[in-house]
C-alpha positions as CSV (number, residue, x, y, z in Angstrom):
1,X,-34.8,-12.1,3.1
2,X,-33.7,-8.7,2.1
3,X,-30.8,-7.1,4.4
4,X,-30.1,-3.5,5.5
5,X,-27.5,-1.5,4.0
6,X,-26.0,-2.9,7.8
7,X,-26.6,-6.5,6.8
8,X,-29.7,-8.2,9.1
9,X,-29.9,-11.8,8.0
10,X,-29.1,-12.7,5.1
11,X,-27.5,-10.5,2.2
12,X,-26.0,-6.9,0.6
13,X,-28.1,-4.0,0.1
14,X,-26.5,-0.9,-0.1
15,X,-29.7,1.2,-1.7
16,X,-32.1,-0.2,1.3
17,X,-33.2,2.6,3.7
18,X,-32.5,5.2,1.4
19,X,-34.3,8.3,0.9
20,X,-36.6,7.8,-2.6
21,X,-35.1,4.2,-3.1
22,X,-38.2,2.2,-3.5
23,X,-36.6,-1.2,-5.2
24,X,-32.8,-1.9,-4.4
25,X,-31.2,-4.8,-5.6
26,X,-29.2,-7.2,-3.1
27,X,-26.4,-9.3,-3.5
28,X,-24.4,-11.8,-1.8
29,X,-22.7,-11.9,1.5
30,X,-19.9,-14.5,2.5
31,X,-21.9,-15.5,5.3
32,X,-25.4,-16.3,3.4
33,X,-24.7,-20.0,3.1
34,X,-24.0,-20.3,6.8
35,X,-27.2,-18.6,8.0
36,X,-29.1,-20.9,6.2
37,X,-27.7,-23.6,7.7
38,X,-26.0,-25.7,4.3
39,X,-24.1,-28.8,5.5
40,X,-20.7,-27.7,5.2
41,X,-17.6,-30.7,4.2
42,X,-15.2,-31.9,7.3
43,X,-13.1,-29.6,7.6
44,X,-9.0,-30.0,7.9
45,X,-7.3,-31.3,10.5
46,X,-4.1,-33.1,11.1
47,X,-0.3,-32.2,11.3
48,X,0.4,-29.4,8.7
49,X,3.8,-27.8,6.8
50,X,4.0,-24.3,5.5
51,X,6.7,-23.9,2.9
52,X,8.7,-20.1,2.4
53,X,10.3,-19.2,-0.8
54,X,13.5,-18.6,1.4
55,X,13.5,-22.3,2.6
56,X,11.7,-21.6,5.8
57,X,9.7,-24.3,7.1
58,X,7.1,-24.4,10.0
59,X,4.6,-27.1,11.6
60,X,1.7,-26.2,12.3
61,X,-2.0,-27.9,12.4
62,X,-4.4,-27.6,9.6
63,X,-8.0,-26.1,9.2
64,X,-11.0,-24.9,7.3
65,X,-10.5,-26.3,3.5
66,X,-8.9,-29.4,2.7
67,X,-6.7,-27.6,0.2
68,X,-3.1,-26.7,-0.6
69,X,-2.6,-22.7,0.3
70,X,-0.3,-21.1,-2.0
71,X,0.5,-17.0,-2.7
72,X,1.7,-14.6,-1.3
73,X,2.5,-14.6,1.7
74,X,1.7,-11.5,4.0
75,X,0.5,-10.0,7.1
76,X,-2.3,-8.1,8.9
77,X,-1.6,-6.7,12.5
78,X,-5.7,-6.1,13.7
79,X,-7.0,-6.8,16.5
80,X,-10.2,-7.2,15.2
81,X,-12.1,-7.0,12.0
82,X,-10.8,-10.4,10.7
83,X,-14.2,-11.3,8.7
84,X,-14.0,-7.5,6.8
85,X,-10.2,-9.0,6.5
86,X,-11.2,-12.5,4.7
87,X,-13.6,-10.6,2.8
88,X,-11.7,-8.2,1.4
89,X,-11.1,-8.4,-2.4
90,X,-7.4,-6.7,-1.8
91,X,-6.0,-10.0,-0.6
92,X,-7.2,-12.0,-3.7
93,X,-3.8,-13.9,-4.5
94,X,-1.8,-13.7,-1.1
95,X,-2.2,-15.7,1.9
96,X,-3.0,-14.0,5.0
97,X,-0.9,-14.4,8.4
98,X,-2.4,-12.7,11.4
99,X,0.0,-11.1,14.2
100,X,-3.0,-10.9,16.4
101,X,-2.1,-14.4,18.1
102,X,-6.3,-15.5,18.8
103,X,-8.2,-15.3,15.8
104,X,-11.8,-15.9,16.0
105,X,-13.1,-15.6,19.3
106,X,-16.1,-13.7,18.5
107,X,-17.0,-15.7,15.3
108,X,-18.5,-15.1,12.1
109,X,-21.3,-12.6,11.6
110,X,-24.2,-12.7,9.7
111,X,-24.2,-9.1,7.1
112,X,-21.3,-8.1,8.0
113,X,-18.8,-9.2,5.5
114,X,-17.2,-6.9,3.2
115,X,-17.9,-8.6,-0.4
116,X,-19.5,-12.2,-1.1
117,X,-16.7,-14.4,-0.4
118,X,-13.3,-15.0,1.1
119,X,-10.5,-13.9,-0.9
120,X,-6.9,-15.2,0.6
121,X,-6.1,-18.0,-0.7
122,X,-4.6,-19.1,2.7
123,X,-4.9,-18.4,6.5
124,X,-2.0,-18.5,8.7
125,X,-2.9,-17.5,12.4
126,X,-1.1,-18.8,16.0
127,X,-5.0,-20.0,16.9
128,X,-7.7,-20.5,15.5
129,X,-10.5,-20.1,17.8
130,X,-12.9,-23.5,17.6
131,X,-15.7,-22.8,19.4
132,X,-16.6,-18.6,19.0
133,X,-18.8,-16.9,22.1
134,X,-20.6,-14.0,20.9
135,X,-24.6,-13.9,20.8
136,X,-24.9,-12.9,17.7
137,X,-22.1,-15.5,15.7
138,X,-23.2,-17.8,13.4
139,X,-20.1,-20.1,13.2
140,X,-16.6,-20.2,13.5
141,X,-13.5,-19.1,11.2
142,X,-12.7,-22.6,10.2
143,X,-16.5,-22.7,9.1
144,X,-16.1,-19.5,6.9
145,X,-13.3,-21.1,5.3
146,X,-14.2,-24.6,4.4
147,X,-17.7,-22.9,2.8
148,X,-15.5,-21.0,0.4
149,X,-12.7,-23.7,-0.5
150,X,-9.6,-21.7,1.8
151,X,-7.2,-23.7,4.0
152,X,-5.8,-22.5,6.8
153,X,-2.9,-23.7,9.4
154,X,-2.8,-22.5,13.3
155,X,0.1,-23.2,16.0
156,X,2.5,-21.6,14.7
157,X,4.9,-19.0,15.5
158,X,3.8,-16.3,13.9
159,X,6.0,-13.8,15.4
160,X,9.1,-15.4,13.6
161,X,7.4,-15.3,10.2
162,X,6.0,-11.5,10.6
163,X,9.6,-10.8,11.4
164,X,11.0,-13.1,7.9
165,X,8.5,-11.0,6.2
166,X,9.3,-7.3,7.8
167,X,13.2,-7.9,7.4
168,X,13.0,-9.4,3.6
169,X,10.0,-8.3,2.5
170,X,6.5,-10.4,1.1
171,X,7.8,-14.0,-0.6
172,X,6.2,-16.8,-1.8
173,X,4.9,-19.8,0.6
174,X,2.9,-22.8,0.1
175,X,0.8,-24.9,3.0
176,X,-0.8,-28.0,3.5
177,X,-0.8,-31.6,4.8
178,X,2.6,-32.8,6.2
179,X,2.3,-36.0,3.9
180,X,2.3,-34.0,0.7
181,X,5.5,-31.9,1.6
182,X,7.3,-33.1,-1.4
183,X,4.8,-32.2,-4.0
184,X,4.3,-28.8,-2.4
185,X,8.3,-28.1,-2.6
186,X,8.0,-29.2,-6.6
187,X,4.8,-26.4,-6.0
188,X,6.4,-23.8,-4.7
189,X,9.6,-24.1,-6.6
190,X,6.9,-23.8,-10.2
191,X,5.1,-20.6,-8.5
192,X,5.0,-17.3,-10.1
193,X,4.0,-14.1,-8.4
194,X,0.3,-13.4,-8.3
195,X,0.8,-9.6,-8.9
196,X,1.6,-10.6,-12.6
197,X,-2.4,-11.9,-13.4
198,X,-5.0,-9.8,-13.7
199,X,-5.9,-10.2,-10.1
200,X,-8.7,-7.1,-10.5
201,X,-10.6,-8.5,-13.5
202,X,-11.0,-11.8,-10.7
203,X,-12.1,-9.6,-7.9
204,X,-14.6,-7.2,-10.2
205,X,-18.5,-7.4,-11.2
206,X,-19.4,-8.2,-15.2
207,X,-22.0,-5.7,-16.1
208,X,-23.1,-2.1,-14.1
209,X,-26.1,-2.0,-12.1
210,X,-27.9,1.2,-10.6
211,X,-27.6,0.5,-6.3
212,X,-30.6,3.0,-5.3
213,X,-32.1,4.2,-8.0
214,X,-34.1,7.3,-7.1
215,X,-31.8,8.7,-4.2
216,X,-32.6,11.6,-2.9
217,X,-31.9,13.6,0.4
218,X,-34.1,14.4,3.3
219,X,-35.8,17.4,1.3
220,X,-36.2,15.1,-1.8
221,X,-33.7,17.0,-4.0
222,X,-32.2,13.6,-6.5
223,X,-28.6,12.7,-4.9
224,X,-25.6,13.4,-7.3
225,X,-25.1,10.0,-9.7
226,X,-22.0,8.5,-9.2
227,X,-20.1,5.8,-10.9
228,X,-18.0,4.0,-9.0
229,X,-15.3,1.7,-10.8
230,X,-15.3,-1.6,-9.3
231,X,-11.6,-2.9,-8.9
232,X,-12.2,-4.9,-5.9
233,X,-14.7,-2.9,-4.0
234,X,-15.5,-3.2,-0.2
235,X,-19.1,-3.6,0.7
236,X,-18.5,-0.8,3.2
237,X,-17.2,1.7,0.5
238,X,-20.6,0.8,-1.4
239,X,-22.8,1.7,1.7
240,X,-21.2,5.5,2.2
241,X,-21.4,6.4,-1.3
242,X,-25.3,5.0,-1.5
243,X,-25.7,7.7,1.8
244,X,-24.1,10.3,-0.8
245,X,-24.9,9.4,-4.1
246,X,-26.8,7.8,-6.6
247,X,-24.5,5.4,-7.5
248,X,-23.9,3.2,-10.6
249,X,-21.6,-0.2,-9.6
250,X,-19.5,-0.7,-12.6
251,X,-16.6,-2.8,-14.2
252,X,-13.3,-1.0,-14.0
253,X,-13.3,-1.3,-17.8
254,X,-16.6,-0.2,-18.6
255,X,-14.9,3.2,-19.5
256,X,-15.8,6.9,-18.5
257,X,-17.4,8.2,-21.9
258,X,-19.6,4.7,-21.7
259,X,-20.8,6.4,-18.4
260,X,-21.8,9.4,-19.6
261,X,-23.6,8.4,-22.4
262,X,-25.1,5.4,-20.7
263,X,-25.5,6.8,-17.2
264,X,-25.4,10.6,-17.1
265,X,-23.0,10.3,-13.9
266,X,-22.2,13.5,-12.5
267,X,-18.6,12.6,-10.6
268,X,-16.5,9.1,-10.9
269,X,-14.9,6.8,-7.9
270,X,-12.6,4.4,-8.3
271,X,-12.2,1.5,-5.4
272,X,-9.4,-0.3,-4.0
273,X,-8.2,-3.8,-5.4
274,X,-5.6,-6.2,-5.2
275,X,-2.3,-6.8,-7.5
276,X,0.1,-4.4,-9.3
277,X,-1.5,-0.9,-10.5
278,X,0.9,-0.8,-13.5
279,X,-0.8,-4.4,-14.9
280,X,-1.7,-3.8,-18.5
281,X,-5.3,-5.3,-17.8
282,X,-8.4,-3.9,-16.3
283,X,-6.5,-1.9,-13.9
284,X,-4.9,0.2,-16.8
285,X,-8.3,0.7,-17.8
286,X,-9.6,1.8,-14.8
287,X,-6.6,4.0,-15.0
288,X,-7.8,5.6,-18.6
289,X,-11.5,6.2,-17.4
290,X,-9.8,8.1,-14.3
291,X,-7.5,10.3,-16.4
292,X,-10.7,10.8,-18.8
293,X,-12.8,12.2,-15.9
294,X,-9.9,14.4,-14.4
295,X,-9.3,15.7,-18.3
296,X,-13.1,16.7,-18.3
297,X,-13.1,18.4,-15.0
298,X,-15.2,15.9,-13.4
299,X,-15.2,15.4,-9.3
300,X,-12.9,12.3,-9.2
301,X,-12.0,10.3,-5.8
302,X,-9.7,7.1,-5.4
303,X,-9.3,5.2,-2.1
304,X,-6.4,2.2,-2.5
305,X,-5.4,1.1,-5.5
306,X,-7.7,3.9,-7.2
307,X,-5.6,6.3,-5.5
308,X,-2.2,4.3,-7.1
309,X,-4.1,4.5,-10.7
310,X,-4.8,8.3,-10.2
311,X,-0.9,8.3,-9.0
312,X,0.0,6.7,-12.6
313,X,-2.2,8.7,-14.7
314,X,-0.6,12.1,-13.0
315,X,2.9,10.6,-14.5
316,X,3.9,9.4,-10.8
317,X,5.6,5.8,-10.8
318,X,4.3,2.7,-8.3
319,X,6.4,0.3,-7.0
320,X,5.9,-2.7,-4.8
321,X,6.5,-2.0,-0.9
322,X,9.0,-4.2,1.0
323,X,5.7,-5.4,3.1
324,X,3.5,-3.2,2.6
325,X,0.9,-1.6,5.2
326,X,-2.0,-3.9,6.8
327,X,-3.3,-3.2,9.5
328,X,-5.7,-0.8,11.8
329,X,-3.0,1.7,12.8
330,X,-1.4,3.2,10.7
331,X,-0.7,7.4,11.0
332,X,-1.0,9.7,8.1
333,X,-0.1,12.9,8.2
334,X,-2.5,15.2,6.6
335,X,0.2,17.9,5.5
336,X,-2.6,20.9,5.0
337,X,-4.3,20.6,8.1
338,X,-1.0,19.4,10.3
339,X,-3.5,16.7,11.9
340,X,-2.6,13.1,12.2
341,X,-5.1,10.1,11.5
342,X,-4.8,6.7,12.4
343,X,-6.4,4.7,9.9
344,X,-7.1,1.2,8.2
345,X,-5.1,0.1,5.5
346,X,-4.0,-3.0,2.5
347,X,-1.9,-2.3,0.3
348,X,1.3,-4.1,-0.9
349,X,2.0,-1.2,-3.9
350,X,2.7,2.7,-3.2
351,X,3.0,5.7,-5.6
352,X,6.3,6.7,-5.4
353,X,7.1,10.8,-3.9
354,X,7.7,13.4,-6.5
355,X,10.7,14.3,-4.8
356,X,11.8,11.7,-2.6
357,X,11.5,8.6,-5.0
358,X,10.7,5.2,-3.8
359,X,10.1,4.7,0.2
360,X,10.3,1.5,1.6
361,X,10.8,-0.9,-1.5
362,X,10.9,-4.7,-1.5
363,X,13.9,-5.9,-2.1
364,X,12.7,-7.5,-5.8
365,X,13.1,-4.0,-7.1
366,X,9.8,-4.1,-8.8
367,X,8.4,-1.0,-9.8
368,X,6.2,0.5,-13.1
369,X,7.9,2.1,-15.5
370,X,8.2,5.8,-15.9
371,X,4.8,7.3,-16.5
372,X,3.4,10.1,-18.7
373,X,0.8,12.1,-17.3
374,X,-2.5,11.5,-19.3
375,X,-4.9,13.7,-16.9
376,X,-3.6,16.9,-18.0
377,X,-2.9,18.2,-14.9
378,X,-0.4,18.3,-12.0
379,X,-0.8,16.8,-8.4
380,X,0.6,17.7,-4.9
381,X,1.0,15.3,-1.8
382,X,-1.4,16.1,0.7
383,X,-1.0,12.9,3.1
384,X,2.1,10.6,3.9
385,X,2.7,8.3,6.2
386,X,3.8,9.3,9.7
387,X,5.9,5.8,9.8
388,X,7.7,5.5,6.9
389,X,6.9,9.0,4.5
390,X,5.4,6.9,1.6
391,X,2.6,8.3,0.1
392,X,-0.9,8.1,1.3
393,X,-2.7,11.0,-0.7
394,X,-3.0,13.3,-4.0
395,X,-4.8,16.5,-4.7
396,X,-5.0,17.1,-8.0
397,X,-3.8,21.0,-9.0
398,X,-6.9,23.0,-10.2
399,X,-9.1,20.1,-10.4
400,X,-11.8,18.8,-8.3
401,X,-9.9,15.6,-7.6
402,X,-8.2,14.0,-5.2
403,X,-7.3,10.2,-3.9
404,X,-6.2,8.2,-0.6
405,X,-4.1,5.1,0.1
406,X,-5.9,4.7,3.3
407,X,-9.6,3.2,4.1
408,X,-12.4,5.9,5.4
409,X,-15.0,3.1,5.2
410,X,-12.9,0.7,7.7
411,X,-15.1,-1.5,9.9
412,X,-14.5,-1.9,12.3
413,X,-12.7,1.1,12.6
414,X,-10.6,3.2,13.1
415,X,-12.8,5.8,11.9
416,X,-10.5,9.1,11.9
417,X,-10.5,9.6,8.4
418,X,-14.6,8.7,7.8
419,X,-15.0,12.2,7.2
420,X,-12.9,12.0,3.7
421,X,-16.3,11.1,2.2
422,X,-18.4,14.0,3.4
423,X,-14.8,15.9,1.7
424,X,-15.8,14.1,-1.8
425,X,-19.3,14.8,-1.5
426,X,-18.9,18.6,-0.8
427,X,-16.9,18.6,-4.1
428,X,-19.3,17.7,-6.0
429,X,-22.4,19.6,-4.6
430,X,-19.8,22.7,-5.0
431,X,-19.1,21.4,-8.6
432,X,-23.0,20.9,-10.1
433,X,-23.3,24.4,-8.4
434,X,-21.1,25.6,-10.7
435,X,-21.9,24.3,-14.0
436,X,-26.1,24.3,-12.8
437,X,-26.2,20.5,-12.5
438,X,-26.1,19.6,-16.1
439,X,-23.3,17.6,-18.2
């Protein structure tokens, strides 16, 4: 059954409902399997250990997968919106700990995930709701989990590792059944970071695909075509830029001249994504096509980690943050209009001030090296962080440009900063009116 662009049943399809759109594609949603009822494997259970790089050690109970979790270990502080969370390509690599202490309580919802499978490679929550009650849930957490291969552990105190993590910043960890704690110490002790794979050529699609095809607006005049760079893209981002745009879903490497030739697009995007910006893979490449547009006077926007490669192509440095921001409430300062958003946000990397350096750095040091700027052009701050001052937004100078740290598309919520994509869309109307809508 075909979905809405607001998942019914079963499936992704951003282009469906759209104006002109008479044959979208669909994809895959995380939940799929459950709705149609596949007979899932037991799932964990029994005394658990979690292992810190630090030497910490915690009991806990096991659940979903019957796996070892290993990663990165860090943490979320929502309320709500754990599913978007699991589902979210940003935390491919890590394993998740949630400072909300009851996770699960309303279930699993069909539609509603935010890519077409669960990325952490381990769940750490206080408790893990067995039995969900909401009408419309169509199983629990743990089932989530054991359909995609993830492990989890619950009961423990995850105040005391939030505050490990907070005081000496994101470390390694490993999880799994009690019996096996020696082999996960031998484990842990052989474990490299994940921010040195290419953790965005794991999280990104193959080959581009046009999402509505035929867009138009409510007087029929053909939407804008936009290519958006896939570095780990949210389902959500996907769905406001099919409102916006005609919009081509491609690989972060498929390269902006590619796109022109191939595609005609009229203005680029580039999505968030997990790992280090700086890596020399497909995020450097992603990083090329962006510099490319912005040398070309295309409208360019960034949200996440395409905000960080924007920051490196403008000669700015990245570094890793001591434990970066997740969450649902986090302040930015919008420093042209004095207003203050609170918005949703994962990221473990920042681009560093052009004045004030490195804010809140882990305590590894790690950092990109100095950068040369490859866009041709010079950027300004326009958002920071109300908490800490770190960087949460670029204009670039003279260009129609611009990129955010934060999430506009967050569901399920907060929604402050939504209008940031009706900002990018006026850019580019105001653009093709000024060059007469042709390439």
């Amino acid at each position: 059954m075909m979905s809405s662009g607001w998942g019914a049943e079963q499936g992704f399809c951003p282009g469906y409902g759209i104006h002109g759109v008479t044959a979208a594609p669909s994809f895959a949603d995380a939940t799929d399997a459950l709705v149609s009822g596949v007979e899932l494997q037991e799932s964990a259970k029994g005394e658990g250990i979690l292992l810190l790089a630090d030497g910490g050690r915690f009991k806990g109970q096991l659940f979903g997968a019957k796996e070892i979790g290993e990663g990165e270990l860090v943490f979320t502080t929502g309320m709500t919106g754990y599913q978007e969370s699991l589902t979210d390509p940003s935390f491919a690599g890590q394993v998740l700990t949630f400072t909300y202490p009851l996770i699960g309580n309303y279930g699993v919802h069909a539609g509603t995930s935010e890519s077409s499978r669960v990325w952490p490679r381990g769940v750490v929550v206080r408790q893990a709701m067995p039995t969900p009650d909401h009408r419309n849930s169509i199983g629990s957490v743990s089932n989530l989990l054991t359909l995609h291969g993830v492990p989890g552990i619950e009961g423990l105190d995850t105040r005391e590792i939030t505050r490990r993590v907070r005081e000496y910043g994101t470390l390694l960890c490993v999880f799994g059944p009690a019996s096996e704690e020696d082999e996960m110490r031998k484990r842990l002790a052989q474990m490299t970071p994940p921010d040195l794979a290419d953790l965005v050529d794991e999280v990104s699609i193959d080959t581009p695909v046009i999402l509505n095809r035929g867009a138009c607006d409510a007087n029929g005049a053909p939407l804008p075509r936009l290519g958006a760079l896939d570095c780990g893209i949210k389902y959500n981002i996907l769905r406001e830029l099919c409102r916006r745009f005609e919009v081509v879903w491609c690989p972060p490497d498929y390269g902006f001249t590619n796109l022109c030739q191939d595609y005609s697009i009229q203005a680029l995007f580039c999505s968030n994504g997990p790992g280090d910006p700086a890596h020399p893979g497909k995020a450097t490449a992603a990083r090329h096509a962006l510099a490319d547009a912005v040398k070309a006077g295309y409208p360019v926007m960034g949200i996440c980690l395409g905000h960080q490669l924007l920051g490196l192509a403008s000669g700015l440095q990245t570094y890793k943050m001591r434990y970066g921001h997740r969450g649902a409430n986090q302040p930015v300062l919008d420093l042209i209009s004095n207003t203050v958003a609170i918005t949703s946000q994962n990221h473990g990397f920042a681009v560093a001030d052009p004045n004030k350096g490195m804010l809140a750095q882990h305590p590894s040091g790690a950092c990109s090296p100095p950068q040369e700027n490859i866009t041709g052009s010079e950027v300004t701050v326009r958002h920071i962080n109300s908490n800490d001052g770190t960087v949460e937004g670029l204009d670039v100078v003279g260009k129609p440009a611009f990129s955010i740290q934060f999430h506009p598309e967050a569901c399920p919520g907060p929604h402050d900063a939504a209008p940031l994509f009706d900002r990018f869309s006026a850019v580019v109307n105001q653009y093709l009116s000024e060059v007469g809508g042709e390439q």
